[in-house]
C-alpha atoms as a printed R data frame, in Angstrom:
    type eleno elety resid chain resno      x       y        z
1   ATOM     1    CA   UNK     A     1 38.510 -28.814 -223.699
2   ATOM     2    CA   UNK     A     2 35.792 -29.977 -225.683
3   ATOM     3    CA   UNK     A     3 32.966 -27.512 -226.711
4   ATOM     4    CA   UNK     A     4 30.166 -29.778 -228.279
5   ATOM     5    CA   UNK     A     5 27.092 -28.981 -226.502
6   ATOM     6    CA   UNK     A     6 24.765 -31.635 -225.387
7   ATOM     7    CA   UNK     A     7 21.631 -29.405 -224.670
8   ATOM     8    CA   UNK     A     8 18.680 -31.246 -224.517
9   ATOM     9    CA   UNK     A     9 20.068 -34.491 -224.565
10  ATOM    10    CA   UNK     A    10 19.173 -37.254 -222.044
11  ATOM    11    CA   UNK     A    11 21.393 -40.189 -221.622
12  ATOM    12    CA   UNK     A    12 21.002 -43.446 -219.850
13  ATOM    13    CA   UNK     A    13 24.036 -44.100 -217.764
14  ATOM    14    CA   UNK     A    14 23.168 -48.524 -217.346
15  ATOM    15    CA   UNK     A    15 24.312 -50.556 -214.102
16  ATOM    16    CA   UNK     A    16 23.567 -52.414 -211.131
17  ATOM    17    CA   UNK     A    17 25.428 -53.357 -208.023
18  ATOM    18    CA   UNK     A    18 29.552 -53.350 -208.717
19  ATOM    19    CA   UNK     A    19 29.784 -51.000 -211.632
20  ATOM    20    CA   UNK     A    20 33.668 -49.078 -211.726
21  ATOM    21    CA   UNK     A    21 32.787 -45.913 -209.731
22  ATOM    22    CA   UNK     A    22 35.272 -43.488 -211.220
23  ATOM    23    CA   UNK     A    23 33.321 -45.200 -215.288
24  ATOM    24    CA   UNK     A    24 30.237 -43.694 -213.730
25  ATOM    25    CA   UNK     A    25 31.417 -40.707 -212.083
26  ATOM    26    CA   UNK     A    26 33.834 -39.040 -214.442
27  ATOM    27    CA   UNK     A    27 31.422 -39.372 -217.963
28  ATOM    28    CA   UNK     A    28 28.385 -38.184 -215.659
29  ATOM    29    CA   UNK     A    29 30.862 -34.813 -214.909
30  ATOM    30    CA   UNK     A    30 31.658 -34.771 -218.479
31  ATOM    31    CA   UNK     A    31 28.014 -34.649 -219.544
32  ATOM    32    CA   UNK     A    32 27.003 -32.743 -217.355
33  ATOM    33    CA   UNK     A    33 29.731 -30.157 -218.269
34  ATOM    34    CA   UNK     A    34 28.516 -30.223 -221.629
35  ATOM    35    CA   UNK     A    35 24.894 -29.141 -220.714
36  ATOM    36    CA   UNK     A    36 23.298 -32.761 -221.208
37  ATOM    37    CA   UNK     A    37 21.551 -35.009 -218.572
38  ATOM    38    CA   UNK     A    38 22.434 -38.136 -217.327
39  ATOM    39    CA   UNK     A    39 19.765 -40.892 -215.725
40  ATOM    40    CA   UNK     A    40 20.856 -43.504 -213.685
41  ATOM    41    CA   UNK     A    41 18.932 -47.128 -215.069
42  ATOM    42    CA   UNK     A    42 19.152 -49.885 -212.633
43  ATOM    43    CA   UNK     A    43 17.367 -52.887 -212.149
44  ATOM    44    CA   UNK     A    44 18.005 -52.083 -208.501
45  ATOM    45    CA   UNK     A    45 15.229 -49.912 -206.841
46  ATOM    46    CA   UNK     A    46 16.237 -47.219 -205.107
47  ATOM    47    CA   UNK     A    47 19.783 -46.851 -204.730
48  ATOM    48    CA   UNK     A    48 22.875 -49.071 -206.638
49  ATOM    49    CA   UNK     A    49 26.480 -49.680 -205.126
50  ATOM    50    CA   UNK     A    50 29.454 -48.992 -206.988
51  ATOM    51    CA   UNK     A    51 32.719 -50.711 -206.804
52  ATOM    52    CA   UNK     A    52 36.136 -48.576 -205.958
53  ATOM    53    CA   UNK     A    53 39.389 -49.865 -205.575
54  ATOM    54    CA   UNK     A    54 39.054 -53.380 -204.268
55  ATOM    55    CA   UNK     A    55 35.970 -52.293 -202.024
56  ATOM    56    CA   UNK     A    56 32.546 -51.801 -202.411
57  ATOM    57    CA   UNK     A    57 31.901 -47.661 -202.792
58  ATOM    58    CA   UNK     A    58 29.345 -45.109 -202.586
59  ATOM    59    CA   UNK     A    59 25.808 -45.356 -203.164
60  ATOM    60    CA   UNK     A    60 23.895 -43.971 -206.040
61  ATOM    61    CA   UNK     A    61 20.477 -43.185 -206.160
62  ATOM    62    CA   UNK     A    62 18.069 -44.367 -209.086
63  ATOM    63    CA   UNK     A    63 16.889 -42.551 -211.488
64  ATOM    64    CA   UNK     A    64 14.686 -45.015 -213.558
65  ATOM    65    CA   UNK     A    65 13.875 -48.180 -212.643
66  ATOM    66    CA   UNK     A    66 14.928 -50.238 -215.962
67  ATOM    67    CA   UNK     A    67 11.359 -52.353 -216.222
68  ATOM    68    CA   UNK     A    68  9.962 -49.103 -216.257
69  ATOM    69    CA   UNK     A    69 12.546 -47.147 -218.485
70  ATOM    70    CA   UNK     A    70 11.400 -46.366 -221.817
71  ATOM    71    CA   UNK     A    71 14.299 -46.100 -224.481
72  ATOM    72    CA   UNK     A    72 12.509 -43.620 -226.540
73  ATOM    73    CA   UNK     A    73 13.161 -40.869 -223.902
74  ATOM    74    CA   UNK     A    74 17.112 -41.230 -224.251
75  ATOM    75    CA   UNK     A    75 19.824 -40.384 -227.016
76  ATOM    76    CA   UNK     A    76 22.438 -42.033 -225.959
77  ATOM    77    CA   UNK     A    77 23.550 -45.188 -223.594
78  ATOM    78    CA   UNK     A    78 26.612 -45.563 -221.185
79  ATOM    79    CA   UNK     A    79 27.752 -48.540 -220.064
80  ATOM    80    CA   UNK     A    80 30.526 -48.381 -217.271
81  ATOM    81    CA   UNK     A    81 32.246 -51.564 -216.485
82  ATOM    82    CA   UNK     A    82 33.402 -53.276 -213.084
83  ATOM    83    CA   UNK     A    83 33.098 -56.950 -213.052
84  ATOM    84    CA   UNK     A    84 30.226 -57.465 -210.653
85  ATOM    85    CA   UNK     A    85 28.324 -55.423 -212.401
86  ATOM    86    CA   UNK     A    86 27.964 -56.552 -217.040
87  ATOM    87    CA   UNK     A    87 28.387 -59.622 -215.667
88  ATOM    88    CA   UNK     A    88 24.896 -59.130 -214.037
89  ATOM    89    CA   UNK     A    89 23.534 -57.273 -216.602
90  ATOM    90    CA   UNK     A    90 24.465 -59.976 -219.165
91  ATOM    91    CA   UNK     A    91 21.634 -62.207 -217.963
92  ATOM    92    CA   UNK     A    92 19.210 -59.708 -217.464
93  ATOM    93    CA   UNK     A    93 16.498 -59.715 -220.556
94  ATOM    94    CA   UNK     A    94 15.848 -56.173 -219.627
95  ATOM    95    CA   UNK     A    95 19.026 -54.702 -220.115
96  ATOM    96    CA   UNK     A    96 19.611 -57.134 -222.672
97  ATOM    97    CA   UNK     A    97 16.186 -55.717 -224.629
98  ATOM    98    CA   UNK     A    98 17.170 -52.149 -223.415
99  ATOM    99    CA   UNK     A    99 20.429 -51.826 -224.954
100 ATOM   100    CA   UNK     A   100 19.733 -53.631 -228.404
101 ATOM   101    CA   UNK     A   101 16.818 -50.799 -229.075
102 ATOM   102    CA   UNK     A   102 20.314 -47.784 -229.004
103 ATOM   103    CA   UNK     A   103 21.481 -50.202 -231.600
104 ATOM   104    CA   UNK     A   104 18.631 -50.549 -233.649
105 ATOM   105    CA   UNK     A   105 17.208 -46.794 -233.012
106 ATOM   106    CA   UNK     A   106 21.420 -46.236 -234.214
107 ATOM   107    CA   UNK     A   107 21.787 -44.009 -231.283
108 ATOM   108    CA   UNK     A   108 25.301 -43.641 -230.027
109 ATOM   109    CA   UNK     A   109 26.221 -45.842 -227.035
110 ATOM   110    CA   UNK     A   110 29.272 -45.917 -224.774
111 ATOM   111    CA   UNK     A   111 31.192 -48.713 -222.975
112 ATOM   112    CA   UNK     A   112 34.566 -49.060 -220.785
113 ATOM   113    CA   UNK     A   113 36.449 -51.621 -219.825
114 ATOM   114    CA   UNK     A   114 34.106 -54.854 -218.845
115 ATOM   115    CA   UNK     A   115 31.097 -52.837 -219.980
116 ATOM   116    CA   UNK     A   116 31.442 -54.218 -223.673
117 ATOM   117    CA   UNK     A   117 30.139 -58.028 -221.602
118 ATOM   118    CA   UNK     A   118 26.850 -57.039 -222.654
119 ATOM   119    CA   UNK     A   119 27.127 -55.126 -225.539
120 ATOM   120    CA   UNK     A   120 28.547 -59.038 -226.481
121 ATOM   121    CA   UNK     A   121 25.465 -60.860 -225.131
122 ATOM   122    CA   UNK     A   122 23.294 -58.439 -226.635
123 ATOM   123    CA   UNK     A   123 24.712 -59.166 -229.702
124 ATOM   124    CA   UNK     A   124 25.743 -56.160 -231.562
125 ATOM   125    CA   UNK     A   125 29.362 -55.956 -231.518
126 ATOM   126    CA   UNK     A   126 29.661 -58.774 -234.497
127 ATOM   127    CA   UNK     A   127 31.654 -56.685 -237.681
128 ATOM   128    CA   UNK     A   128 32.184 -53.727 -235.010
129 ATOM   129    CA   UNK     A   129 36.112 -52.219 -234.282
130 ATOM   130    CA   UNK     A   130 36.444 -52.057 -230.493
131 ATOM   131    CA   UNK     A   131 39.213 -51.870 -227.199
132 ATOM   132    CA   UNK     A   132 38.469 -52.733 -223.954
133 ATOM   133    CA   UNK     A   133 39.884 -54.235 -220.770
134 ATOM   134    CA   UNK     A   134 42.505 -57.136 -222.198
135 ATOM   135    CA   UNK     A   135 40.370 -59.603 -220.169
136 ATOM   136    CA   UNK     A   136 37.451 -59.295 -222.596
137 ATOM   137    CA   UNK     A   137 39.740 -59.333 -225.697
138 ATOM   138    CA   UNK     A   138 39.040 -62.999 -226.647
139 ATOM   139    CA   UNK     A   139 35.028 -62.650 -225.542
140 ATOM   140    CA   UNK     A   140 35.019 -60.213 -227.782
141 ATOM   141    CA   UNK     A   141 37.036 -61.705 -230.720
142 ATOM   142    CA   UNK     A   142 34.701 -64.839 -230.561
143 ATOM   143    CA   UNK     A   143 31.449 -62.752 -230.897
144 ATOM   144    CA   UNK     A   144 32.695 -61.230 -234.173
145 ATOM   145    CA   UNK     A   145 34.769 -57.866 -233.044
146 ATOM   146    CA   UNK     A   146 38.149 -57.069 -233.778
147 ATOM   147    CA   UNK     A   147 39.290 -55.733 -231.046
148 ATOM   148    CA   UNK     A   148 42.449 -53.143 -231.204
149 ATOM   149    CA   UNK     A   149 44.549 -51.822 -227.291
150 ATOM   150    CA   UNK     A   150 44.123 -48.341 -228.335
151 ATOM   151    CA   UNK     A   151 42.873 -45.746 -225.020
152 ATOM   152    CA   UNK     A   152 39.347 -45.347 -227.262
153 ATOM   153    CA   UNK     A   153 37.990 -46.453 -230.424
154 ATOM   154    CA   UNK     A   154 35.047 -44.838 -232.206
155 ATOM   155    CA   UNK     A   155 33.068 -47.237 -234.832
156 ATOM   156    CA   UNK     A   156 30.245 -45.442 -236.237
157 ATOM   157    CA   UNK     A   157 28.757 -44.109 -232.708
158 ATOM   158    CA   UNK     A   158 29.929 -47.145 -230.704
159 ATOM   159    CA   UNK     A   159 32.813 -45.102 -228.242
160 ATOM   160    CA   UNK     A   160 34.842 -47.899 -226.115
161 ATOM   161    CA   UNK     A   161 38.203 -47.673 -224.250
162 ATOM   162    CA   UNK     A   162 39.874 -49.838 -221.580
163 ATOM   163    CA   UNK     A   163 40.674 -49.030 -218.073
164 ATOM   164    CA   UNK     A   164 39.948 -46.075 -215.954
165 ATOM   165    CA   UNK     A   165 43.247 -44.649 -217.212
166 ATOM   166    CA   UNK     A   166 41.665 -43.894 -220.492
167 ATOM   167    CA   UNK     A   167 38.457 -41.467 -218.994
168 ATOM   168    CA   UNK     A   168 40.059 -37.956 -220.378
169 ATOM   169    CA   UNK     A   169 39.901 -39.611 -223.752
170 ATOM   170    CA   UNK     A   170 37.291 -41.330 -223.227
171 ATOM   171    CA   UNK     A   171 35.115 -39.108 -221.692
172 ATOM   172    CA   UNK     A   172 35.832 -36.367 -224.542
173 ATOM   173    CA   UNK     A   173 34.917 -38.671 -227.490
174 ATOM   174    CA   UNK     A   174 31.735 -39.582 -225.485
175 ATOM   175    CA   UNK     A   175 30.498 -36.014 -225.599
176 ATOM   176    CA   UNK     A   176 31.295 -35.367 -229.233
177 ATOM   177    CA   UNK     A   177 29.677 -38.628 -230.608
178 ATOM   178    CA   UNK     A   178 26.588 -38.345 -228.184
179 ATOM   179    CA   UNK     A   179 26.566 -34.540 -229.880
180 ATOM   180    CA   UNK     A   180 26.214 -35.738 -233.119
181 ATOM   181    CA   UNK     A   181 23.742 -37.894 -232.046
182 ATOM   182    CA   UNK     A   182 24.179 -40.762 -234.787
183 ATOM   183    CA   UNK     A   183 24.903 -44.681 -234.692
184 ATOM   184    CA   UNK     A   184 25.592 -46.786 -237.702
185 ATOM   185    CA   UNK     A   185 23.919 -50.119 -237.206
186 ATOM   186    CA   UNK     A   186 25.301 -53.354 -238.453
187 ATOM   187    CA   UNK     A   187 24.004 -55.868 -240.498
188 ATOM   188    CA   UNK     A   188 23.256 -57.816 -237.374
189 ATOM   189    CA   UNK     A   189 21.362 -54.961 -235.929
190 ATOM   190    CA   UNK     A   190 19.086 -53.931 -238.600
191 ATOM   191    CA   UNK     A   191 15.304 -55.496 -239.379
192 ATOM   192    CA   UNK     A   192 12.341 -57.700 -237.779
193 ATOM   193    CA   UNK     A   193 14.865 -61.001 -237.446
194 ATOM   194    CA   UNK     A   194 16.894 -58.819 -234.751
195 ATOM   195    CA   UNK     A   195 14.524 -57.170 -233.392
196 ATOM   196    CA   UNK     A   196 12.546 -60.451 -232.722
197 ATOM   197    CA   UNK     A   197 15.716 -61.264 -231.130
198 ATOM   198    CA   UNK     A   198 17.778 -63.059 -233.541
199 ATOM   199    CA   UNK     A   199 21.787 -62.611 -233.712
């Protein structure tokens, strides 16, 4: 059982319409277990579906409305997979802009499974050790990663694992990096040129 404590913590949980229920579900539980908080960030209003099985799931009600989210009020990012769902948030400039500030703020961020989609458009996996869903192996490969089919990797605050299969493990080196609070960013996530929106 993992003991870190994430008191005082607030973490953005990232997704729209089609995110993995059980990738949203079990690392809420898990931070919530470990005394943190967990918003949900949509650019949905109101309420976003999630995806279970090979039907749509239960609703989930907003917590921020990502145009209006401000990234200084979290201290850590999760990004859940599904397909419907990074492949949305891939094209969105919002999330896009959203989760490039964890990287270049070097707060820890999470992803599982086809989550990593847009940590790859946002471009901050380049020189980065990661797993995910085999699907996104080659994606990832191409944007600079090496990718390794291990149940979770941690690189320097980046957490990532593949399926739903992997949540226990997942879900327990989530809460210890997001307790220590600390992201290493890359090369390609450091200075004006990225923050301007280079890389």
């Amino acid at each position: 059982m993992n003991t870190k404590s994430l008191a005082g913590k607030v973490v953005a949980a990232l997704v729209t319409d089609g995110f993995e229920e059980s990738e949203l579900v079990s690392p809420l539980d898990a931070i919530s277990q470990a005394g943190g908080d967990c918003h949900i960030v949509s650019p949905k209003v109101e309420f976003v579906l999630g995806w279970s099985g090979d039907q749509w799931g239960e609703e989930f009600g907003i917590d921020m409305h990502l145009p209006k989210a401000k990234h200084e009020v979290y201290d850590a990012l999760l990004l859940p997979g599904g397909v419907l769902n990074p492949d949305s948030l891939r094209t969105d400039k919002d999330a896009i802009a959203f989760v490039k500030h964890f990287f270049e703020e070097g707060k820890p961020v999470a992803a599982i499974c086809h989550g990593l989609w847009t940590l790859i458009n946002a471009g901050v996996v380049r020189g980065r050790t990661v797993t995910s869903v085999e699907s996104v192996r080659v994606d990832l490969e191409n944007a600079g990663a090496t990718w390794k089919d291990e149940e979770v990797i941690v690189d320097s605050g980046l957490v990532t694992s593949r399926t739903p299969d992997d949540l226990p493990a997942f879900n327990e080196k989530l809460v210890e990096v997001f307790a220590a609070g600390k992201l290493v960013p890359t090369e390609n996530t450091r200075g004006s040129a990225f923050a301007a929106g280079a890389g």
